[in-house]
N, C-alpha and C positions, 0 to 999 in steps of 0.2 A: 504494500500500500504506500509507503512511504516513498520507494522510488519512481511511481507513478507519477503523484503527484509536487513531489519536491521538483523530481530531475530536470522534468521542462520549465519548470519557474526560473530556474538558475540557469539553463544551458546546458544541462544534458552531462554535469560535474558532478561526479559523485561524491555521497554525504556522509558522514559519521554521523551518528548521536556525539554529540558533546555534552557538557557534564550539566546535567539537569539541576543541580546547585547553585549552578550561576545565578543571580538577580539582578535584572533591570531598575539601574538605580538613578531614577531622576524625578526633577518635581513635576508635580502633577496640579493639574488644573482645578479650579473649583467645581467642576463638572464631572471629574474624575476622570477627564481624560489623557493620556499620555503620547506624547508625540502625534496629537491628530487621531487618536484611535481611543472608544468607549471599550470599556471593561465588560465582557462578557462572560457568561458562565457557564461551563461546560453541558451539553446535554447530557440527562441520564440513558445509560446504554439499553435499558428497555423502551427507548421513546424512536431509536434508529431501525432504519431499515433499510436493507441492500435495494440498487435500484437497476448499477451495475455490477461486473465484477468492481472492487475496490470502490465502487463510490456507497455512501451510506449520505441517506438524508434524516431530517426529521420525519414523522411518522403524517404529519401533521399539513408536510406540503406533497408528500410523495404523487396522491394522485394528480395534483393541481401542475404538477412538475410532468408528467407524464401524460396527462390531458394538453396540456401544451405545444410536449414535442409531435402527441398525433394529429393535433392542430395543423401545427406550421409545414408536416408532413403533407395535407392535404391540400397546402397552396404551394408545393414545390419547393419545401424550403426544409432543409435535414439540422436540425440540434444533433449539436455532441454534448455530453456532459463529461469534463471536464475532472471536476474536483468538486467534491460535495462538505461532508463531514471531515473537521482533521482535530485530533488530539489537542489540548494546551501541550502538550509532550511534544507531541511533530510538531506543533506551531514553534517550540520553543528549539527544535534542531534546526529550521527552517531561518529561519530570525537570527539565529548564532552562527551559524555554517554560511550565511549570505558576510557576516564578518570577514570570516576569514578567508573567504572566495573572492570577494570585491575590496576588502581592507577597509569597509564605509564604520563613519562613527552610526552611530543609534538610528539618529536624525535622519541621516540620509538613509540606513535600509528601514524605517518604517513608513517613507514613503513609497513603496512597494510590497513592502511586507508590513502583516500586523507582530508585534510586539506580543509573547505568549500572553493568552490570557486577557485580550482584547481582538481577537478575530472573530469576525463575522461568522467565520466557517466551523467554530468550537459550538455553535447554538445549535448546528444540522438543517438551519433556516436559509444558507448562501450556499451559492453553485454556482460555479463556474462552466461559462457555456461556448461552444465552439459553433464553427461553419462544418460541417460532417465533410463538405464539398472544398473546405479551401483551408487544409489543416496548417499551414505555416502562418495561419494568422491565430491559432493559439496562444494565450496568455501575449498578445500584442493589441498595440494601441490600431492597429492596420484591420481589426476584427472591426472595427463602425464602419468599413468599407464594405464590408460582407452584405448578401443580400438577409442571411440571419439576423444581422444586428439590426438592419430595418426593419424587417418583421418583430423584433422581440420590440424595438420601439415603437409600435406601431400597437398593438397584440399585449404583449407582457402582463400590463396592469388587467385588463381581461379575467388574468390566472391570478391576481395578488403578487405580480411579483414587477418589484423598482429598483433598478440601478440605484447602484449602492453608491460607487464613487465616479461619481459625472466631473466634468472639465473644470468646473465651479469651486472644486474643494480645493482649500490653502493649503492643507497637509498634506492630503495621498494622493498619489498620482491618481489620475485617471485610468480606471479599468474599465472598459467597455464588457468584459466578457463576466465581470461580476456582476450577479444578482441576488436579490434577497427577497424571501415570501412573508408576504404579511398577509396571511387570509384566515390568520385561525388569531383566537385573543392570545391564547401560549405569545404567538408570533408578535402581536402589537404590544405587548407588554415589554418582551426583550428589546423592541426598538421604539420602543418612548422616547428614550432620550435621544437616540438617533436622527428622530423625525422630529423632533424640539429645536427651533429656533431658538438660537442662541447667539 
C-alpha cells in the first residue's frame, strides 16, 4: 500500500519508514492549524472499506464515490482512483522521507504534502483522482487539462464531493486531482473548520 501510493507522489524514489518518534515542532495557529493544514483524526478501521486493491475509503462516501465514476463513465469520461485512505503513520513516512528526498525545510514540503496528523486523506473522506485515459497527468497540476477534471468540475458536487485545495489557497499548492466528500454529517463535521471562513 504504501509504495503505491507514496512512490508516484515523490517520483517513483523509494521510501523507508523513518523513525515514527520524530515530532513536528512549530507554532500553531489559533485555528489549530499548522503550516496551512487543519488537524484531522484518524478514521476508525471498522468505518473503511476497500474500493480498490490498496485504496480504502470511508464507508460513508464509498457509494457516492463509485456512483460517480459510473456517472462520468456514461458521458465518456474514465476516473482512476488514485489514493484514498493513508495512515497518520504513512502520512508521517510520506512528510519525513519528502525531507530527505528534496532536502525542503517543513514549510516548503507541507505545501504539497500534509504534515502527519493533518491530512485530508487520514479521515477516509479524500481521494485522489486521475484521467484512467491520460495517466502522466497523475498527482500533477496538468490533471485540470484533462477532460476528467472538467467533468469532476462540472458533476462532482452532484456526489458531495469539493476540491479540497483550488488555486486560491496561500498554503498548499494547488491539487486538482484532490477531492473531498461531504455528503454524510460524519463528513460535514470533520470539515467545519475546513469550510469556515477564516
Amino acid at each position: 500500500m504504501f509504495s503505491f501510493v507514496a512512490l508516484r507522489l515523490i517520483r517513483n524514489v523509494e521510501l523507508k519508514p523513518l523513525n515514527n518518534n520524530v515530532k513536528l515542532q512549530v507554532e500553531r495557529n489559533l485555528d489549530a492549524r499548522i503550516l496551512g493544514h487543519l488537524p484531522y483524526n484518524e478514521a476508525p478501521k471498522e468505518k473503511l472499506v476497500l474500493i480498490e486493491p490498496n485504496i480504502e475509503v470511508h464507508i460513508d462516501m464509498r457509494d457516492s464515490l463509485l456512483k460517480m465514476r459510473e456517472e462520468a463513465k456514461k458521458d465518456g469520461i474514465y476516473l482512476v482512483f488514485l489514493s484514498g485512505y493513508r495512515s497518520i503513520n504513512l502520512q508521517n513516512d510520506i512528510f519525513y522521507s519528502l525531507k530527505s528526498i528534496r532536502n525542503q525545510e517543513a514549510a516548503e514540503r507541507a505545501r504539497v504534502s500534509a504534515p502527519p496528523g493533518y491530512s485530508e486523506h487520514s479521515t477516509g473522506f479524500a481521494i485522489d483522482i486521475g484521467d484512467a485515459t491520460q495517466r502522466e497527468t497523475d498527482f500533477e497540476t496538468d490533471f485540470e487539462n484533462t477532460d476528467a477534471f472538467k467533468w469532476l468540475i462540472k458533476n462532482a458536487a452532484k456526489f458531495h464531493f469539493k476540491l479540497s485545495f483550488n488555486k486560491d489557497n496561500k498554503y498548499i499548492d494547488y491539487e486538482p486531482w484532490h477531492w473531498r466528500y461531504e455528503g454524510s454529517i460524519e463528513a460535514l463535521k470533520v470539515f467545519e473548520s475546513a469550510n469556515r471562513k477564516l
